[in-house]
N, C-alpha and C positions, 0 to 999 in steps of 0.2 A: 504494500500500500504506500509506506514512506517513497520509494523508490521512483514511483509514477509519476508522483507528486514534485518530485525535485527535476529543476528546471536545468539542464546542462547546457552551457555559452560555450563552444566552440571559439577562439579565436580567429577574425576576418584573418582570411589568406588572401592575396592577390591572386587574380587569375593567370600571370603570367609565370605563378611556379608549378614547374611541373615534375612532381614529387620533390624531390629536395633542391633540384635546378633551377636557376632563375631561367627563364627564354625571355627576360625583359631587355637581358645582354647582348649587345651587339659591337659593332665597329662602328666609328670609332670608340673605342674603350676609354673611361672616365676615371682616373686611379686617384684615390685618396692617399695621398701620403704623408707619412708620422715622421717626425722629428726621426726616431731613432736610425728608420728607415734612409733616411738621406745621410746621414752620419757614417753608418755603414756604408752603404755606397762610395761614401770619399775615400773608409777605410782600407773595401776591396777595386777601390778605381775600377769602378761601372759609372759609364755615363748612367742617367737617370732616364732621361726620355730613349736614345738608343738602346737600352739594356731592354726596355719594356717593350719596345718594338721587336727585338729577338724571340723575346719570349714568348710574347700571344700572337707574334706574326700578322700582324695590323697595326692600324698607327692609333696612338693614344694620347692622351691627355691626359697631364698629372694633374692634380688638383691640390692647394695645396690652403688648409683653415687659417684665419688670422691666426688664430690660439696656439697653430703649432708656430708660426713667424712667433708669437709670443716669447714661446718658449725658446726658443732660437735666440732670440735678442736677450734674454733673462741669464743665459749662459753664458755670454759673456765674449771676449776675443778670441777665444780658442776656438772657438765653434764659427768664426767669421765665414769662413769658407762657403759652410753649409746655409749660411742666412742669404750671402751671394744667389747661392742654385736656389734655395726658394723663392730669390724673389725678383728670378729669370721670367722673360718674358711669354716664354712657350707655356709657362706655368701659371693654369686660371686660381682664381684667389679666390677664395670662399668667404663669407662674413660670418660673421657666430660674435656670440651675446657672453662668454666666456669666456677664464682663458686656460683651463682645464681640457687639454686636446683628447685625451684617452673621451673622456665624457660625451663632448663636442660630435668625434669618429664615430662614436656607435649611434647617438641620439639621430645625426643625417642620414647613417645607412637604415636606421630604423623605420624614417619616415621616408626614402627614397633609395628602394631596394635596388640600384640602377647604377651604381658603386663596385669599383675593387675596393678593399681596402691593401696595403702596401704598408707593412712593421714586422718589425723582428720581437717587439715585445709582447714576451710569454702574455703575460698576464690579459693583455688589449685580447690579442689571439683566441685565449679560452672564451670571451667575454662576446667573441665574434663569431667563434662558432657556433652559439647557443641560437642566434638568428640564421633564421633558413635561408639558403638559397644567397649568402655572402661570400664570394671567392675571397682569397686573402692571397696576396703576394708574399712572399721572404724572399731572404740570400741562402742559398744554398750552393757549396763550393764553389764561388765568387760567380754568382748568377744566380739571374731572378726563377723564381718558379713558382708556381701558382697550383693551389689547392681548392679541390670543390668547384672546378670549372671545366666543366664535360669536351671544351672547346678548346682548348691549351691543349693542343695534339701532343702527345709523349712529354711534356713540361709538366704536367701537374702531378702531384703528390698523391 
């Protein structure tokens, strides 16, 4: 009787996933990129926009949130390099109301499932993969590779 009576909500899924795949993905590709992400890159000398283009074999656009520029500029001169490539021209700017970039990354992908996201950081990663249908970029032995993305031919994880 309890049972009948209790009302189960399903959460809305976009119609563009199909089973755990987003098909909302296409070329050109939109890549969120995290602080750590570009830091690395300098470390293993990957260009950023050519490394992305090897890997999903179509051309892309990084994206890059004030909040991770935030944090960029909060670090200080040692990280000058990396504030540089962020805030290169090929590279679209995003606006955000914070300056919290881990928060910022997932809250956009959350309402705008149409996103890579691009970090090495564990923690962001686990936080990423709880939302369906998220590719996420890393470095893996000094090159990009991409997980949870049906379309990254022999590149994804």
């Amino acid at each position: 009787q309890n049972l009948k009576d209790k009302i189960i909500e399903a959460p809305k899924v976009s119609s563009a996933m199909f089973f755990k795949h987003n098909t909302a993905l296409g070329p050109p590709y939109k890549v969120l990129v995290d602080t750590n992400f570009i830091n690395f890159s300098i470390q293993n000398k990957i260009d950023i926009v050519q490394g992305m283009m090897d890997c999903l074999y179509a051309k892309c656009t990084p994206c890059v949130l004030d909040s991770v520029i935030a944090e960029l500029e909060k670090l200080g001169p040692k990280f000058r390099v990396a504030l540089r490539i962020a805030k290169d021209p090929r590279f679209e700017r995003i606006p955000t109301e914070t300056t919290y970039a881990d928060d910022e990354l997932v809250k956009l992908v959350k309402q705008h499932p149409c996103y890579i996201v691009a970090t090495c950081d564990r923690d962001l990663k686990r936080r990423l993969r709880k939302i369906p249908g998220v590719p996420i970029m890393a470095i893996k032995s000094r090159q990009y590779v991409v997980e949870r993305m049906p379309e990254a031919m022999g590149k994804n994880d």
